[in-house]
VMD Tcl script that builds the backbone (N, CA, C; Angstrom):
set m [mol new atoms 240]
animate dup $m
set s [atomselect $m all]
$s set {name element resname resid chain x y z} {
  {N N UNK 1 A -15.796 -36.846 291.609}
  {CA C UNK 1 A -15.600 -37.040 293.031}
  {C C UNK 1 A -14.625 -38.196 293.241}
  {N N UNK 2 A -13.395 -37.917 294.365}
  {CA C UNK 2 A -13.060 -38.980 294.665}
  {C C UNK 2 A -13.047 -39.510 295.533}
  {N N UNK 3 A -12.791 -41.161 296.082}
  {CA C UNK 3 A -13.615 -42.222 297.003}
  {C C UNK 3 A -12.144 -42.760 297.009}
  {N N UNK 4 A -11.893 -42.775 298.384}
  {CA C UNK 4 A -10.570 -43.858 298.867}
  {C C UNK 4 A -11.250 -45.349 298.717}
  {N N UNK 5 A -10.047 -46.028 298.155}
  {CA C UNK 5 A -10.391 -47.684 298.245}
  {C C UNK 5 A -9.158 -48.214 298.479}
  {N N UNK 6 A -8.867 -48.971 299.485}
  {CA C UNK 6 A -8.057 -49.741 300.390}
  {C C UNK 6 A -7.730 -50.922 299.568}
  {N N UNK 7 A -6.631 -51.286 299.457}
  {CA C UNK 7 A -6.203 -52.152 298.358}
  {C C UNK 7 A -5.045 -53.162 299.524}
  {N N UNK 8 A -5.056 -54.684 299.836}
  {CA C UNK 8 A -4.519 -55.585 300.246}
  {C C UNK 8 A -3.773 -55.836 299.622}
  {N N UNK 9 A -2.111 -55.686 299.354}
  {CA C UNK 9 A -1.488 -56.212 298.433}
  {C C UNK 9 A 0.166 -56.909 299.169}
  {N N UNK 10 A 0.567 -57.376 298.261}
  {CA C UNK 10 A 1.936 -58.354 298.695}
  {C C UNK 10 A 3.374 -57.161 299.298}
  {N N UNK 11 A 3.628 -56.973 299.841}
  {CA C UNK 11 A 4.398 -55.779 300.393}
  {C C UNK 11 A 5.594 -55.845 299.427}
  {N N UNK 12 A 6.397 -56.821 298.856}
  {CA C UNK 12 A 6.842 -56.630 297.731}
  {C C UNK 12 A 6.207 -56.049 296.459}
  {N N UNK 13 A 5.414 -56.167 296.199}
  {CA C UNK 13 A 4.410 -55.695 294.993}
  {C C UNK 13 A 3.756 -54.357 295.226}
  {N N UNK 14 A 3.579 -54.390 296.522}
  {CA C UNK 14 A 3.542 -52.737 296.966}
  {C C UNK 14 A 5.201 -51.661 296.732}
  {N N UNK 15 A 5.883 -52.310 297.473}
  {CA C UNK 15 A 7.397 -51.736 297.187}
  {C C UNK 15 A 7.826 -51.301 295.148}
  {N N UNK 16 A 7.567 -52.257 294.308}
  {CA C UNK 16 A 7.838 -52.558 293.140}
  {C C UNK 16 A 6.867 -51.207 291.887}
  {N N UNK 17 A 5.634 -51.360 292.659}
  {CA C UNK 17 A 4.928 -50.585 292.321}
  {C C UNK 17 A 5.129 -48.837 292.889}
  {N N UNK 18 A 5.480 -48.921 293.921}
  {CA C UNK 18 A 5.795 -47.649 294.450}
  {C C UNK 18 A 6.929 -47.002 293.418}
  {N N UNK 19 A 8.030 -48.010 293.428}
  {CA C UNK 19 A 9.241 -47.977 292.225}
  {C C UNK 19 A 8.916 -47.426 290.952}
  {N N UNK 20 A 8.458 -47.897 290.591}
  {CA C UNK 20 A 7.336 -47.596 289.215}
  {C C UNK 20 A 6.768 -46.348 289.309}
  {N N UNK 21 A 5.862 -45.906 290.054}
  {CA C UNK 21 A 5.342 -44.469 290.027}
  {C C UNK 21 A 6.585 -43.459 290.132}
  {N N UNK 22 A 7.664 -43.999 290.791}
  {CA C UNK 22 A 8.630 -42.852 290.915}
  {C C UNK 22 A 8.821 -42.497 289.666}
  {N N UNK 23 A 9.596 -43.681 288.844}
  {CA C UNK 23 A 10.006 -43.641 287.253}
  {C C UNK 23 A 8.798 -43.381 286.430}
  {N N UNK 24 A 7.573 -43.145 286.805}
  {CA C UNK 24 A 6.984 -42.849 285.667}
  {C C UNK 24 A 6.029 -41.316 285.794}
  {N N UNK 25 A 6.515 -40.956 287.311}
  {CA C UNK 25 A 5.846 -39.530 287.656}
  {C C UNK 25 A 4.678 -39.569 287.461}
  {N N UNK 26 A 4.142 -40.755 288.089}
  {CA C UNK 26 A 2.721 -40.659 288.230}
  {C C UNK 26 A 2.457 -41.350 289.739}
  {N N UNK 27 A 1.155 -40.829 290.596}
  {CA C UNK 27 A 1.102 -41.898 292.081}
  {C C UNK 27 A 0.535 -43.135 291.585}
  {N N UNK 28 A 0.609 -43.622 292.364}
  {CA C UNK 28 A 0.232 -45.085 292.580}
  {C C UNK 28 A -1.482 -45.014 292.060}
  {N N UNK 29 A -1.774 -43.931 293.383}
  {CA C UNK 29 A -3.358 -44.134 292.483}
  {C C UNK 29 A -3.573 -43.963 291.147}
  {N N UNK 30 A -2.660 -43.063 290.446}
  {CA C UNK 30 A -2.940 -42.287 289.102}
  {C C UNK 30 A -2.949 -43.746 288.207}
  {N N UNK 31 A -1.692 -44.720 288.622}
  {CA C UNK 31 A -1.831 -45.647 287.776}
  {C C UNK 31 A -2.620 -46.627 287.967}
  {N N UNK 32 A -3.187 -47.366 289.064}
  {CA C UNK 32 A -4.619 -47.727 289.528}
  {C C UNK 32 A -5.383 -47.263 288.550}
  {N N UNK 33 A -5.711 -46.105 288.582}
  {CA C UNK 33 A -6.753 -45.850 287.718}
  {C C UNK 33 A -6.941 -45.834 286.225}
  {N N UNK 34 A -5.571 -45.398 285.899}
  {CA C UNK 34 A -5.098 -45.686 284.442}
  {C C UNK 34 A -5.550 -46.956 284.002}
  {N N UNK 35 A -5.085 -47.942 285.214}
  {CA C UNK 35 A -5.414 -49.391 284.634}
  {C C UNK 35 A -6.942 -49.456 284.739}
  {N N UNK 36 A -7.466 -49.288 285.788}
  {CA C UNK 36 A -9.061 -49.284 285.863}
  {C C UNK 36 A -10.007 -48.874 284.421}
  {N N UNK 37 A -9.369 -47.966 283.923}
  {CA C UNK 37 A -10.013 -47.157 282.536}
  {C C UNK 37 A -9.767 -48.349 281.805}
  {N N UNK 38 A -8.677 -48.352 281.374}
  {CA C UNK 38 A -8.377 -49.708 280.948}
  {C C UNK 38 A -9.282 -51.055 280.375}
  {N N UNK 39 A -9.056 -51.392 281.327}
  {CA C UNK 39 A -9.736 -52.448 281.341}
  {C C UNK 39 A -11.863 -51.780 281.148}
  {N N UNK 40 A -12.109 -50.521 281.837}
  {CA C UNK 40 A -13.529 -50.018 280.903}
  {C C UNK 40 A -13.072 -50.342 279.899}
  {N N UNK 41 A -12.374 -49.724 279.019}
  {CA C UNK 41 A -12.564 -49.528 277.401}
  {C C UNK 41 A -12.230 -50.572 277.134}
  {N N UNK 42 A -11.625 -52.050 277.584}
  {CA C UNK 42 A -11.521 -53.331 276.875}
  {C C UNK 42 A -13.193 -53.788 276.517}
  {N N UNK 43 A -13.698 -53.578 278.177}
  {CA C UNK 43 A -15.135 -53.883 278.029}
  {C C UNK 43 A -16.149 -53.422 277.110}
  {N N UNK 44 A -15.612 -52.239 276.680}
  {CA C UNK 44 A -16.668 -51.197 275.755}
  {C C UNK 44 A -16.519 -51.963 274.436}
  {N N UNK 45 A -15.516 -52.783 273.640}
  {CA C UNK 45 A -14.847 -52.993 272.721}
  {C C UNK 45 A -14.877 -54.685 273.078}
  {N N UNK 46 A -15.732 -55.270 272.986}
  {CA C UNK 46 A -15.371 -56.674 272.938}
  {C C UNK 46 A -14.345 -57.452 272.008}
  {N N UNK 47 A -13.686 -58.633 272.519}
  {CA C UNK 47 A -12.646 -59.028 272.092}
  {C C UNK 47 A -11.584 -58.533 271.461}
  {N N UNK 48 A -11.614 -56.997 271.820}
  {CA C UNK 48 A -10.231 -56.393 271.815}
  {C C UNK 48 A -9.630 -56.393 273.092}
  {N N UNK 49 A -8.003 -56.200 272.889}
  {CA C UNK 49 A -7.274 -56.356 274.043}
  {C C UNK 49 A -5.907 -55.172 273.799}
  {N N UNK 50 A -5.958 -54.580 275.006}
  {CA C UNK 50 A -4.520 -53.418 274.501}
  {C C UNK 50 A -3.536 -54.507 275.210}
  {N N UNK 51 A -2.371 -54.211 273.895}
  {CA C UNK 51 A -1.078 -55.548 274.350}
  {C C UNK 51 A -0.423 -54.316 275.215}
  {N N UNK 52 A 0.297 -55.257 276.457}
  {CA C UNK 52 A 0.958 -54.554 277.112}
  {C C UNK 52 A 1.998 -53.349 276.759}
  {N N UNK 53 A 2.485 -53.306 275.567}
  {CA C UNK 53 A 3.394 -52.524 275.191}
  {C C UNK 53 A 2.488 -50.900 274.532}
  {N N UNK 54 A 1.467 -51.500 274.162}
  {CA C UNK 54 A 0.588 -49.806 273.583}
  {C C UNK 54 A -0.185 -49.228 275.267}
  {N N UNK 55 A -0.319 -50.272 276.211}
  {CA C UNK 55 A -0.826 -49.942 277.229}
  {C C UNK 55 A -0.099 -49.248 278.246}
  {N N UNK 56 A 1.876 -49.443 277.877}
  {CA C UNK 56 A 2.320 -48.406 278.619}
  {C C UNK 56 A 2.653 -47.522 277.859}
  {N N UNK 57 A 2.113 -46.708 277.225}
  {CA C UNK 57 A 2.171 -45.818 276.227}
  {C C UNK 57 A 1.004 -44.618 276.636}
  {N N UNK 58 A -0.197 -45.564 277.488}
  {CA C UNK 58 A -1.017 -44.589 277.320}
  {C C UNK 58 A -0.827 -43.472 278.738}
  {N N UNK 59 A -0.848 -42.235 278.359}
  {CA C UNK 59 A -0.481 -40.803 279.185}
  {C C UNK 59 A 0.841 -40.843 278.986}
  {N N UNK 60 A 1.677 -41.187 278.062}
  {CA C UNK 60 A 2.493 -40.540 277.791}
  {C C UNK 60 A 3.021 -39.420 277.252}
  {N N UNK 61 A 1.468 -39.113 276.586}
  {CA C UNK 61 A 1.720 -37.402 275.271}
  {C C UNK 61 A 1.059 -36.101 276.405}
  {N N UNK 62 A 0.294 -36.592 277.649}
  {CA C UNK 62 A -0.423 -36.016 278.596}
  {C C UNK 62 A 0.718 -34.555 279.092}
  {N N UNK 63 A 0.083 -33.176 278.364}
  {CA C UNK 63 A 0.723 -31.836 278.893}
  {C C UNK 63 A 1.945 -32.018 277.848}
  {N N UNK 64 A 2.020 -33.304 276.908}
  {CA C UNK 64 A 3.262 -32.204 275.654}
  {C C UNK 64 A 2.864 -31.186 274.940}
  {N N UNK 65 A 3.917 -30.179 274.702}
  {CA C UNK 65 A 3.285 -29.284 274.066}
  {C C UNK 65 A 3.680 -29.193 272.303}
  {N N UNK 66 A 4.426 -30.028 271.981}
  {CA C UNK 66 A 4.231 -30.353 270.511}
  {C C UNK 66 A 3.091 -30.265 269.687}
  {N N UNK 67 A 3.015 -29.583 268.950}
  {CA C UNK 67 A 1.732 -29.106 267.732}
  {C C UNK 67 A 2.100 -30.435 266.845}
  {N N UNK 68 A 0.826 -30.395 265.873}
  {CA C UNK 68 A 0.859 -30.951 264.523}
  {C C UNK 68 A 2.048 -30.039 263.699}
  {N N UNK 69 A 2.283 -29.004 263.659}
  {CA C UNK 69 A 3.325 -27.799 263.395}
  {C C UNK 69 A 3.935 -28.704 263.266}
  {N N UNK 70 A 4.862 -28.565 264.756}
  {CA C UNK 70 A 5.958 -29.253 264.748}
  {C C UNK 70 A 6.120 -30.704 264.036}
  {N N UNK 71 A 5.156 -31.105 263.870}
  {CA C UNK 71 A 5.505 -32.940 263.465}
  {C C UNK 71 A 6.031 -32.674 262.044}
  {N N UNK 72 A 5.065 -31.661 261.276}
  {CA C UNK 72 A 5.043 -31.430 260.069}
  {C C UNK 72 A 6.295 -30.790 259.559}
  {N N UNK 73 A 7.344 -30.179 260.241}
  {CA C UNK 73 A 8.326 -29.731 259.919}
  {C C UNK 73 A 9.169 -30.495 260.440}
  {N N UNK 74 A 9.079 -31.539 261.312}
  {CA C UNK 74 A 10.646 -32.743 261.784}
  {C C UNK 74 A 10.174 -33.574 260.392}
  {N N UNK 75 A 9.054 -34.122 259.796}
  {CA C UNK 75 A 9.120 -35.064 258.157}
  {C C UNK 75 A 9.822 -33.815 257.371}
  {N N UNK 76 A 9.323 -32.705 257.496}
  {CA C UNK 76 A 10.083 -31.923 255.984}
  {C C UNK 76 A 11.394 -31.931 256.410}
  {N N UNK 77 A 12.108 -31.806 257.491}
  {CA C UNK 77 A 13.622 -31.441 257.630}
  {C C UNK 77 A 14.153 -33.077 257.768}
  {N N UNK 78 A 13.182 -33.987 258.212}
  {CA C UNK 78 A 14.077 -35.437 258.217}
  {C C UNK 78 A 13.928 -36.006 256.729}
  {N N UNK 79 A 13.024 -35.636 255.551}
  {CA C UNK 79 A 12.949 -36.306 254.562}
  {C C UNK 79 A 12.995 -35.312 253.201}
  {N N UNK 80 A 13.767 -34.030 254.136}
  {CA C UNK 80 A 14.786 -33.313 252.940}
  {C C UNK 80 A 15.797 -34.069 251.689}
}
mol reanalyze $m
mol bondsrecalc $m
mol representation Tube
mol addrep $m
């Protein structure tokens, strides 16, 4: 189920962020929530931390359709 939640933010930082969802084809909420999960699974996992760079990574493979297949034949044809 989903529940609207009203978010107060800096109208630049609203603008910046809007920017961002364009370039990353996701809404605003989608990434809200992305981060929300987030930060669950830091909690689930004490004193781990995802560094910012694996954290924009995550939903990036979301609807590729690349097999294990395929991986397995770009090593045989790149390490021909």
């Amino acid at each position: 189920m989903n529940t609207k939640l009203t978010l107060r933010l800096d109208d630049q930082l609203i603008r910046k962020a809007k920017r961002y969802s364009d370039r990353a084809g996701k809404s605003v909420s989608q990434i809200v929530a992305d981060y929300f999960s987030l930060i669950d699974a830091e909690e689930e996992i004490p004193g781990t931390e995802i560094s910012p760079r694996v954290r924009s990574l995550i939903g990036g493979f979301k609807g590729a359709t690349t097999s294990e297949e395929d991986y397995r034949r770009h090593l045989e044809e790149k390490y021909r």
